[in-house]
N, C-alpha and C positions, 0 to 999 in steps of 0.2 A: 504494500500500500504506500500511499504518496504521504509524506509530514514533511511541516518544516521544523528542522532543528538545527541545536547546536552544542559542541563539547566542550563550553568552556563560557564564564559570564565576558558581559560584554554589551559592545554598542549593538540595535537588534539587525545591524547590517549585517551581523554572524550568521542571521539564521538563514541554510540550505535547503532547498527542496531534495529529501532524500526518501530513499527506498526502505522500509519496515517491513518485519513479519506483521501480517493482522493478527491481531491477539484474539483469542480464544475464552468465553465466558466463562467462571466458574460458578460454583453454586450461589444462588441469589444476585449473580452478577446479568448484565445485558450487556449485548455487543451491538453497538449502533452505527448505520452510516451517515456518517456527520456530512450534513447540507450546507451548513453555516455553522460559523466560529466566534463568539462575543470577542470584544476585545476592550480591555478597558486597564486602567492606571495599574491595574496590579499585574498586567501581564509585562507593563516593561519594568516592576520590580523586580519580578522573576528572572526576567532574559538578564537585566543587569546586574544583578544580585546586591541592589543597593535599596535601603543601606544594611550594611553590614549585618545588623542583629535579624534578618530573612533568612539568614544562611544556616542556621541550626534546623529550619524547618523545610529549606530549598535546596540544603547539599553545600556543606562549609567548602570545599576546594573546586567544585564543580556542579554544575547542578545536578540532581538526584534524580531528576527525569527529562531528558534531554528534547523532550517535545514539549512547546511551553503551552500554554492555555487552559478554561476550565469552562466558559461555560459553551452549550450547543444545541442545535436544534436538528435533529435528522429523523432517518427511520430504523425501525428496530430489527437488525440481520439474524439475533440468534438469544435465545434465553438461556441461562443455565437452570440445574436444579432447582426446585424451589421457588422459582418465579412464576407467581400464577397471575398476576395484574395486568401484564404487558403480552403481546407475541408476537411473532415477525410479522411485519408490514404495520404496525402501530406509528402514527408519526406522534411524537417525543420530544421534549426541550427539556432541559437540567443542567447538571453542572457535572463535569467528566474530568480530572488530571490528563491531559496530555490531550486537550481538543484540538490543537493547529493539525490534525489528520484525518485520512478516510473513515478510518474507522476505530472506534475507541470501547474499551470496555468502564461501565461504571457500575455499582448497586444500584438494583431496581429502585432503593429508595431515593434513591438523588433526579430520579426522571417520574414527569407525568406529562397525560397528553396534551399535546399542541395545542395550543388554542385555536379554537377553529377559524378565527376570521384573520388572523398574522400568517406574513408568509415565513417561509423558514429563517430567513435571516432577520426580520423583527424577533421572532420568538428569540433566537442566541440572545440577542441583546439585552435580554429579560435578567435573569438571572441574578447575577453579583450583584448589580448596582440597585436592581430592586429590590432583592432583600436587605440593604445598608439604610435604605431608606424607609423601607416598611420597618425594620425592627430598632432603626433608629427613634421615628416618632413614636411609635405604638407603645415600644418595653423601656428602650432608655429614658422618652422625656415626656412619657404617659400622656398624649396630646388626648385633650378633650373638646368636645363638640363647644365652637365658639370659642374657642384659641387665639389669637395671633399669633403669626409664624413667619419666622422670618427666614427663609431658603436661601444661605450665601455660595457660589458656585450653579445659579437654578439654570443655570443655560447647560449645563454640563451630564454627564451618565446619570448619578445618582440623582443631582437634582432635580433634574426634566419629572423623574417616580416619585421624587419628595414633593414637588408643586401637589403632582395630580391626586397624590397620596394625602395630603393635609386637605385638599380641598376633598375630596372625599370622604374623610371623618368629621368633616363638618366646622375647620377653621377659613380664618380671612389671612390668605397667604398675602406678603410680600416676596418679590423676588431679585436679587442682583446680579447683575449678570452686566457681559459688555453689550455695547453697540448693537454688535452684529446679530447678536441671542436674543435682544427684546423682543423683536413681535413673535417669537416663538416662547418666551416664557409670558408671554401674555392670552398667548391660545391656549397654552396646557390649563390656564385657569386662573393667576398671577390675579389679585384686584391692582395690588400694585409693583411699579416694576422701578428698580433702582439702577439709572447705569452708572458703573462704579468708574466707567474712563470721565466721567461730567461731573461725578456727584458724591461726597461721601456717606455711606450709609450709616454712619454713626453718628454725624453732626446733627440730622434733624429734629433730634431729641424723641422720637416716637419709641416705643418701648414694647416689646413682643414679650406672649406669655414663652414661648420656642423658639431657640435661635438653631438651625439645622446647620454646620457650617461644611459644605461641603469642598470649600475650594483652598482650605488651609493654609492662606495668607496670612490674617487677621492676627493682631496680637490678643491676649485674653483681657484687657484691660477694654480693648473697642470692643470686644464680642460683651462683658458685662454691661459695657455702658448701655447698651441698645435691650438690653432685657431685663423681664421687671422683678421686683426685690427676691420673688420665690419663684422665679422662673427657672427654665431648664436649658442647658444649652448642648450638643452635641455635637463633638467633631469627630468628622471622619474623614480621616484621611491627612494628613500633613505632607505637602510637596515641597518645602523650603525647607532646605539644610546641606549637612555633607554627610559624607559618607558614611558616617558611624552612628548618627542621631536622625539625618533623611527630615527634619523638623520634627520628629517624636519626642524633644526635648517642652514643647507647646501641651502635650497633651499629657507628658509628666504632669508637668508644673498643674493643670488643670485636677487630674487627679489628688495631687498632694494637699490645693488649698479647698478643695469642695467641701472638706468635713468642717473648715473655720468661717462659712460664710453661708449667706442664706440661700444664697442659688444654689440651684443642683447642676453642675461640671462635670461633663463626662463625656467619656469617648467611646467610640465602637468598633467592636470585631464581629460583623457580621458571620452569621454560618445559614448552611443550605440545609433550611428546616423543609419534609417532605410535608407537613399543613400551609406552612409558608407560600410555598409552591402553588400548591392547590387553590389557596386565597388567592394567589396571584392572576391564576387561569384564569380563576371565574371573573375577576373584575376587571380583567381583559376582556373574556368574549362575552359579559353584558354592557361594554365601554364606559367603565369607572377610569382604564388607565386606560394606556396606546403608546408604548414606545414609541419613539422620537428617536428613528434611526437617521440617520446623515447621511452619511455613504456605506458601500459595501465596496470591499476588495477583494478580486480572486489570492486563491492559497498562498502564491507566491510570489504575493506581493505583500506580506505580513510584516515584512520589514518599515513599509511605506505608512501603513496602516497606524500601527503601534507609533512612529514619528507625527503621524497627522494627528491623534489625539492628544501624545502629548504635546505638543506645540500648541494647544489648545484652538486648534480650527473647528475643533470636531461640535456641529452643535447637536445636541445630544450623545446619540450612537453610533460605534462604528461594527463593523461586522466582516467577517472574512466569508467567500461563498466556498463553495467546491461542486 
């Protein structure tokens, strides 16, 4: 089978179009042939191996699994033991280690069906960034019906499912984002929209019950000032820093002072919950949400892909096809 990888961290101009055995399901596993490919900020943490503290869980001298990607949308080739939910020709979206390929094996519990009205490469796009964002508002900052919210990053993966996502439980979203992302964080649902190249989002004094920060610039002094005395703020994701900290030293710091002050501070490590999942389907195909794909790349272009998002063109999603 076709993958792209590579044997060593690095810029993602490493990664080759190379030849694979297809791997073979084992019990409770599925073997799927991957249609499209999610692509998002954590996949060029991996190819990079930055920063540094990835590497215990990415492979400290090289990476541990030389085909980078996780989430996907395809159809199901083969079941193992034990899997009674799924059977071949099922179309499937989830989350899989080693998506940049034809075919990949995951546990049946990390895949459920396609939504019916996405085409393959919307569905990939699903995955990672909408769960950061679904279990961002929901568990981390307990958003309730008639909230303020304020979405930092809303032009971006996570945020485009954080707008659609707050507005669906029943808050008054704000959104920041640049220029070029406003009338698109104003359709997902935005009442208001901040662009941060004109404007600063902290100077107007308005004050959110939820600060979602998705674009991890912000110091935590601006992120307090903008929310209110027992509000909650979540960051995810920190992209400023160097190689040893990658900006994780922001979401320390947030951690260490939450227990001394009234806000609730706090950051997230999304995981691939199979209810999660399912919640997601449905408020896809009765249109609660709708990815906000961008572009799509074919396989072997995943180098360009992974560079277009982070340079931050990408507005919302990117996607790799096959």
């Amino acid at each position: 089978m076709k993958a792209m990888a590579r044997r060593a961290y690095g810029d993602p101009s490493r990664l080759r179009l190379v030849e694979l055995d297809r791997p073979t399901p084992g019990p409770g596993d599925v073997l799927v042939r991957v249609h499209a490919a999610g692509v998002d900020q954590g996949v060029w943490h991996v190819v990079t191996g930055l920063p540094y503290p990835i590497r215990p869980v990415s492979g400290l001298r090289r990476p541990r699994n030389p085909v980078p990607g996780l989430d996907l949308a395809g159809v199901v080739e083969a079941v193992g033991a034990d899997v009674t939910a799924l059977r071949p020709g099922d179309e499937v979206f989830g989350t899989a280690a080693g998506s940049f390929a034809e075919y990949v094996v995951t546990p049946a519990a990390k895949l459920a069906r396609k939504p019916v009205r996405l085409s393959f490469a919307a569905a990939a796009s699903v995955p990672t960034s909408a769960f950061a964002a679904l279990q961002g508002l929901r568990d981390k900052a307990r958003l309730k019906d008639g909230d303020r919210v304020l979405v930092i990053g809303a032009g971006g993966g996570v945020g485009t499912f954080g707008v659609q996502l707050a507005r669906a439980f029943g808050a008054e979203v704000t959104g920041v984002c640049s220029t070029a992302k406003a009338d698109l964080v104003r359709s997902l649902g935005a009442t208001h929209v901040v662009d941060h190249t004109q404007e600063d989002f902290a100077a107007a004094g308005r004050r959110h019950d939820v600060v979602l920060d998705c674009g991890g610039h912000a110091s935590l002094t601006r992120l307090r000032r903008v929310l209110e005395p027992r509000g909650a703020l979540v960051l995810i994701g920190s992209e400023h820093g160097g190689r040893w900290l990658g900006g994780t030293d922001r979401q320390l710091r947030a951690m260490l002072l939450s227990p001394f002050v009234r806000q609730r501070l706090g950051t997230l490590i999304s995981t691939d919950r199979p209810d999660d999942l399912e919640l997601l389907r449905a408020m896809i195909d009765d249109g609660r949400v709708t990815p906000a794909l961008d572009r799509t790349f074919p396989l072997e272009q995943a180098a360009e892909a992974i560079r277009y998002l982070r340079d931050g063109h990408a507005r919302g999603k990117v996607a790799l096809t096959l």
